[in-house]
N, C-alpha and C positions, 0 to 999 in steps of 0.2 A: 866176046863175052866180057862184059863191066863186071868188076869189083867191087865188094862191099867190105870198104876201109873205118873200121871204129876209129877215134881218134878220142884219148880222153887224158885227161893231167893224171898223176899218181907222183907219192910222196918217197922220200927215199928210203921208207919203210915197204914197199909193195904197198899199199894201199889206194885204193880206186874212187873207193865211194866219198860222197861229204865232201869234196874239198872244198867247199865252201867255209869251212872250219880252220882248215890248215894251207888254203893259199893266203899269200898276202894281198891277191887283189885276183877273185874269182875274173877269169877272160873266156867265155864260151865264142866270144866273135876269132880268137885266135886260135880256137880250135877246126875252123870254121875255114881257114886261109885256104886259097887255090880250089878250093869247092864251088862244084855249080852246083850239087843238090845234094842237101845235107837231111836225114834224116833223124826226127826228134821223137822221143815219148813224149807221152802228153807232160808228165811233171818237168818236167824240161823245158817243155815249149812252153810251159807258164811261167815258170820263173824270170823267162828270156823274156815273156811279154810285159809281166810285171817290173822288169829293168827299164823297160822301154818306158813304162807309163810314168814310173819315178824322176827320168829325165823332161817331164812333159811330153811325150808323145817325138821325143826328135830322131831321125834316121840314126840306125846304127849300121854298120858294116851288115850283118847278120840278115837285117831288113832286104839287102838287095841280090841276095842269094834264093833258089826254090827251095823251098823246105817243107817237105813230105812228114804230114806227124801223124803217128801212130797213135789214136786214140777211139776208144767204144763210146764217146760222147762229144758233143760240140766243141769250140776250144774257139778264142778270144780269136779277132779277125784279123789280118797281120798282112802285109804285102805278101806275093807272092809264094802265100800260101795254104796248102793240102792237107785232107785228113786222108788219110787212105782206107781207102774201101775193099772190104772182102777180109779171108783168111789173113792176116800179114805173111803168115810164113810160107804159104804159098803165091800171094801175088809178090813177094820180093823173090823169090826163087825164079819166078818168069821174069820180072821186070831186069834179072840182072843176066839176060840172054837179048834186052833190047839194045840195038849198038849204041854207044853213047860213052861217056864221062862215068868217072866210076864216083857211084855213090858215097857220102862221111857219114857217119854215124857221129855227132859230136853229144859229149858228156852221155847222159840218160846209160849210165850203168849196165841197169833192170832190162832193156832192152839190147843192149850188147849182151848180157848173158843169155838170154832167150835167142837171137841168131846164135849164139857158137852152140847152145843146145841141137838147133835147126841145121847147125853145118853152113850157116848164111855167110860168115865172115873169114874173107880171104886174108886180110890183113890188122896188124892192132899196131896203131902208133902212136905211142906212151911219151909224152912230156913230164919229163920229172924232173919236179923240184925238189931242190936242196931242204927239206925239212923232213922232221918225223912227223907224220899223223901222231901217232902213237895209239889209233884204235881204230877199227873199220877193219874191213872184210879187203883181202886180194881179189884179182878178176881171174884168176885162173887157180885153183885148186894144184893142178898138175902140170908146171911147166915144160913140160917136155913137148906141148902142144906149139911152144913157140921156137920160129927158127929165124934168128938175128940174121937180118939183110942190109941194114944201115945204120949209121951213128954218127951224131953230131954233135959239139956244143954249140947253143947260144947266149944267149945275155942272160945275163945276171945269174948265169951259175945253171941255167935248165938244157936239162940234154936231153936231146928227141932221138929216143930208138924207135927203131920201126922192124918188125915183124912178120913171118908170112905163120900163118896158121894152118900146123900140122894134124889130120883129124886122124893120122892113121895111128899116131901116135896118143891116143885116145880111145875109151871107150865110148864118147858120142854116138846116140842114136843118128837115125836120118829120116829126115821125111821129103817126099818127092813135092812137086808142086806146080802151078800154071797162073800165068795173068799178063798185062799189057804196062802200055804205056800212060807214062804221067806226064801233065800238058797243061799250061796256064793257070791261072789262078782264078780259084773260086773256095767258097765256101761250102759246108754242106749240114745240115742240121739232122743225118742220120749215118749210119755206116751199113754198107751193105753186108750181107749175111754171106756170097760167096765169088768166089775170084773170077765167074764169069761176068758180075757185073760189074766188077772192078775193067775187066776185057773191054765191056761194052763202055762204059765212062771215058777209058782212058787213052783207046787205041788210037 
């Protein structure tokens, strides 16, 4: 069974969201490191596309990774990559029983709190920088959900803790759920309405 590892910057206030505010040089490709398939919400996967367009169109690290985005609408065409099809919180529920490399959630907040809603997210690994936000929302309400597994520093002052996420230690709903495999690159200009044809698409 794969893992679904978030992975997002935070300030040395607890703060999650915005850092585009309070880093000194927003990096989603570094969150992105040791990943074969990262998944995005759509505002995510736009901003990452629109970085790319501002360079003229040149390869970023990010570019050569699969990236599964989680959107109810078309989204800008990108190398290798997916919109996903069906429930999300059911075809990730199956998709992380397919054997494989464990899934990154990098940045897209809104979407890490919707898996730990789901019970989706096995682990959170938090890069934080040396600064205050000084405004924005924590990603966890209740930390007692998190149980410290590692700790590092690196450069310039950012320390990557990483976490196993405790649901029992929580009152998290649960929901059950089913769907397949995801496989090359393509586009699609609809999203399926449920996780068996996510099944049939993906297997």
């Amino acid at each position: 069974m794969r893992n679904i590892v978030a992975r997002l910057w935070m300030s040395e206030d607890g703060i999650v969201d915005r850092p585009e505010y309070w880093l000194p040089e927003p990096a989603l490709d570094r969150l992105a490191t040791g990943a074969e398939t990262v998944l995005l919400g759509r505002n995510t996967f736009e901003q990452y596309a629109a970085s790319v367009a501002r360079f003229h169109g040149a390869a970023v690290p990010l570019d050569r990774v699969r990236k599964l985005v989680i959107a109810s609408r078309p989204v800008i065409a990108r190398p290798h990559t997916e919109v996903l099809q069906g429930d999300p919180h059911r075809v990730l529920r199956a998709l992380k029983q397919v054997p494989g490399a464990d899934l990154h959630v990098v940045g897209s907040v809104r979407l890490v709190r919707s898996l730990l809603r789901w019970r989706l997210i096995d682990e959170v690994s938090l890069l934080i920088q040396p600064v205050q936000a000084g405004f924005g929302s924590p990603l966890f309400p209740d930390r007692r959900a998190l149980r410290l597994i590692s700790m590092c520093a690196g450069d310039s002052g950012v320390l990557e803790a990483n976490y196993r996420v405790d649901y029992a230690a929580t009152a998290t709903s649960s929901r059950s759920a089913s769907a397949g495999r995801w496989g090359g690159t393509w586009s699609t200009d609809s999203v399926a309405s449920s996780a068996s044809t996510a099944i049939r698409t993906h297997a």
